[in-house]
C-alpha positions, -999 to +999 in steps of 0.1 A: -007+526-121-003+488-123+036+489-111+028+518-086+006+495-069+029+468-072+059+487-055+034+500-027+020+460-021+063+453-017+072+480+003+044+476+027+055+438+026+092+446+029+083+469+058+060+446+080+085+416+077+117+433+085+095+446+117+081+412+125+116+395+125+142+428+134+121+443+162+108+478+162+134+504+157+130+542+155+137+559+121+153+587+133+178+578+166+173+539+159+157+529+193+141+505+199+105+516+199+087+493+229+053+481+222+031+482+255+029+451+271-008+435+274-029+441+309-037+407+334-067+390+313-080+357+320-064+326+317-079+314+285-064+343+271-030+332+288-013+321+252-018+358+241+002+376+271+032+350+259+030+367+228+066+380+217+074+415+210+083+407+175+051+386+170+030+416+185+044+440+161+034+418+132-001+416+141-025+436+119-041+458+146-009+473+155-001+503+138+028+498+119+034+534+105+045+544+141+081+545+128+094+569+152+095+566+186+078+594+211+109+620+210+112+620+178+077+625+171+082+660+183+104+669+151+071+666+131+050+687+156+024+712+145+034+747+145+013+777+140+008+788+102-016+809+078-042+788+076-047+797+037-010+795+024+004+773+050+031+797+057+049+796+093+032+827+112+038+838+150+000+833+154-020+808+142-044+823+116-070+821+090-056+841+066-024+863+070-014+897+056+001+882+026-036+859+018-056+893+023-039+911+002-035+888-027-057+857-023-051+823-035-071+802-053-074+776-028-093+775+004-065+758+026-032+746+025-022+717+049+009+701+053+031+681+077+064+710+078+081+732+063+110+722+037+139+710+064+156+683+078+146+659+092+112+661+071+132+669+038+150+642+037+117+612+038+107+631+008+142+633-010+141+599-002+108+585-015+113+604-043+146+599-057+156+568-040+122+547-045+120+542-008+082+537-009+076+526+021+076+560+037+046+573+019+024+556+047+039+571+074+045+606+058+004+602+047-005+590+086+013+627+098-007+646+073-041+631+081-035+644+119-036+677+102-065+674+085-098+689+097-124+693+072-125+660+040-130+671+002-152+651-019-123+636-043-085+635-039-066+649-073-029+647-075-007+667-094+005+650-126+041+644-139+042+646-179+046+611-190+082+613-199+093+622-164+070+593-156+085+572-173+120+583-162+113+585-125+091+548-130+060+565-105+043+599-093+053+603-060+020+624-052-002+598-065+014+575-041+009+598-012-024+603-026-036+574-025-023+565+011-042+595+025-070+586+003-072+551+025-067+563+058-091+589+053-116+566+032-119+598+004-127+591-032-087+595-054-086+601-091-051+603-103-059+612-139-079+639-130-052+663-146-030+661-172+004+674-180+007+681-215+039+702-219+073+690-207+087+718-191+124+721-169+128+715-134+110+741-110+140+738-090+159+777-086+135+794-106+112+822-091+075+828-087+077+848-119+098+822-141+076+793-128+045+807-139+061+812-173+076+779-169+044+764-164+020+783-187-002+756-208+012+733-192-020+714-177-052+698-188-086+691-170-094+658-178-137+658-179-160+679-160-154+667-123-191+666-103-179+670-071-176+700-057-150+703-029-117+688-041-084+684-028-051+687-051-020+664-031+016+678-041+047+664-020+063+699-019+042+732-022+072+760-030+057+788-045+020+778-054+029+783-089+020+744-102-010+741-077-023+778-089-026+765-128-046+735-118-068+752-093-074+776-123-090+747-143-110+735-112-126+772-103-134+772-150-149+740-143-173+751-116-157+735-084-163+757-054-137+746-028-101+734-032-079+723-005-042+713-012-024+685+005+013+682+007+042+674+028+065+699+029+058+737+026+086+754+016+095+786+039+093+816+019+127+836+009+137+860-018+136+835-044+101+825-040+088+865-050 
């Protein structure tokens, strides 16, 4: 936890500085994004309008996670989806064919997109290319989404030799950005994973399930009882389902999951 921190106090660092001395440029097309110059004040206040665009950006009540400028913005736009799985639908609903015949566990599912470029690829690269920095403004597009906060903020667990492999848990990172924005309670070691098993990656609903059997431990009897489970990608509920399972045996009443991407249903998700 010590060296997650640490990487998140350098990146945010990292971030801020380059802005403060390079100028504000969007992620995406790499324009510059222009800062709003100040309205006519008074003349005492006639040292602030001479304010640089480089020193404005730097100041702490501008919003640094703004790393996209206003077109691109639209890439990361709500779209209508099953309130309950957080599957794409033509209508937005509370609970689509698919929910009503064969409920999940959890009460809702939000997230920022599906599984696609360009939102795929801030996740591929958080994860697998440390680019921490990105968690903020990944957590800043999923708290827009957000309309109802749990209790306490869970994230799901990587078994401590992955862990230790990959140096971080990506959702505790997202986790605990969301957790500040939103001021909600996080516990990180709420869960634990106690079975190595293989990558999720290309294996079905039905193999993931088997994949992931005993795989999970509730860590103490949680008291609250409205929690939220943070994953960065939801594919086939299989991992979330396990640990909701242990929530619902532990007498929780309403789970939410959190995550980034949702990944579009196909073939290989039945």
């Amino acid at each position: 936890m010590f060296y997650q921190n640490l990487a998140l106090m350098l990146s945010d660092w990292l971030q801020k500085t380059m802005r403060m001395h390079l100028g504000c440029y969007c992620d995406l097309c790499q324009l510059p994004i222009h800062t709003p110059l100040p309205l006519k004040t008074p003349d005492r206040e006639h040292a602030k309008r001479k304010e640089t665009t480089r020193q404005r950006i730097g100041r702490n009540d501008i919003e640094w996670e703004s790393i996209w400028c206003d077109s691109c913005k639209e890439h990361f736009a709500p779209t209508t989806r099953c309130s309950r799985c957080g599957l794409t639908t033509l209508t937005q609903t509370d609970q689509c064919g698919q929910c009503l015949a064969h409920p999940p566990l959890w009460s809702k599912l939000y997230c920022v997109g599906d599984y696609k470029l360009p939102l795929s690829s801030y996740v591929h690269r958080f994860k697998y290319q440390q680019q921490f920095w990105h968690a903020k403004p990944l957590a800043a597009l999923l708290s827009e989404r957000i309309d109802a906060t749990p209790d306490l903020i869970a994230s799901v667990p990587l078994h401590w030799q992955r862990q230790l492999m990959r140096g971080f848990n990506q959702s505790d990172l997202l986790a605990k950005q969301l957790g500040k924005r939103l001021d909600i309670e996080i516990e990180p070691n709420l869960f634990s994973r106690v079975k190595s098993t293989p990558q999720q990656k290309g294996l079905n609903k039905k193999q993931r399930q088997q994949n992931l059997r005993n795989a999970f431990r509730l860590n103490g009897s949680p008291q609250q009882k409205h929690i939220a489970i943070f994953d960065d990608v939801v594919t086939t509920g299989s991992t979330i389902h396990h640990l909701c399972q242990l929530l619902l045996d532990a007498g929780v009443e309403t789970i939410d999951i959190y995550c980034i991407c949702r990944t579009p249903e196909t073939d290989n998700s039945i």
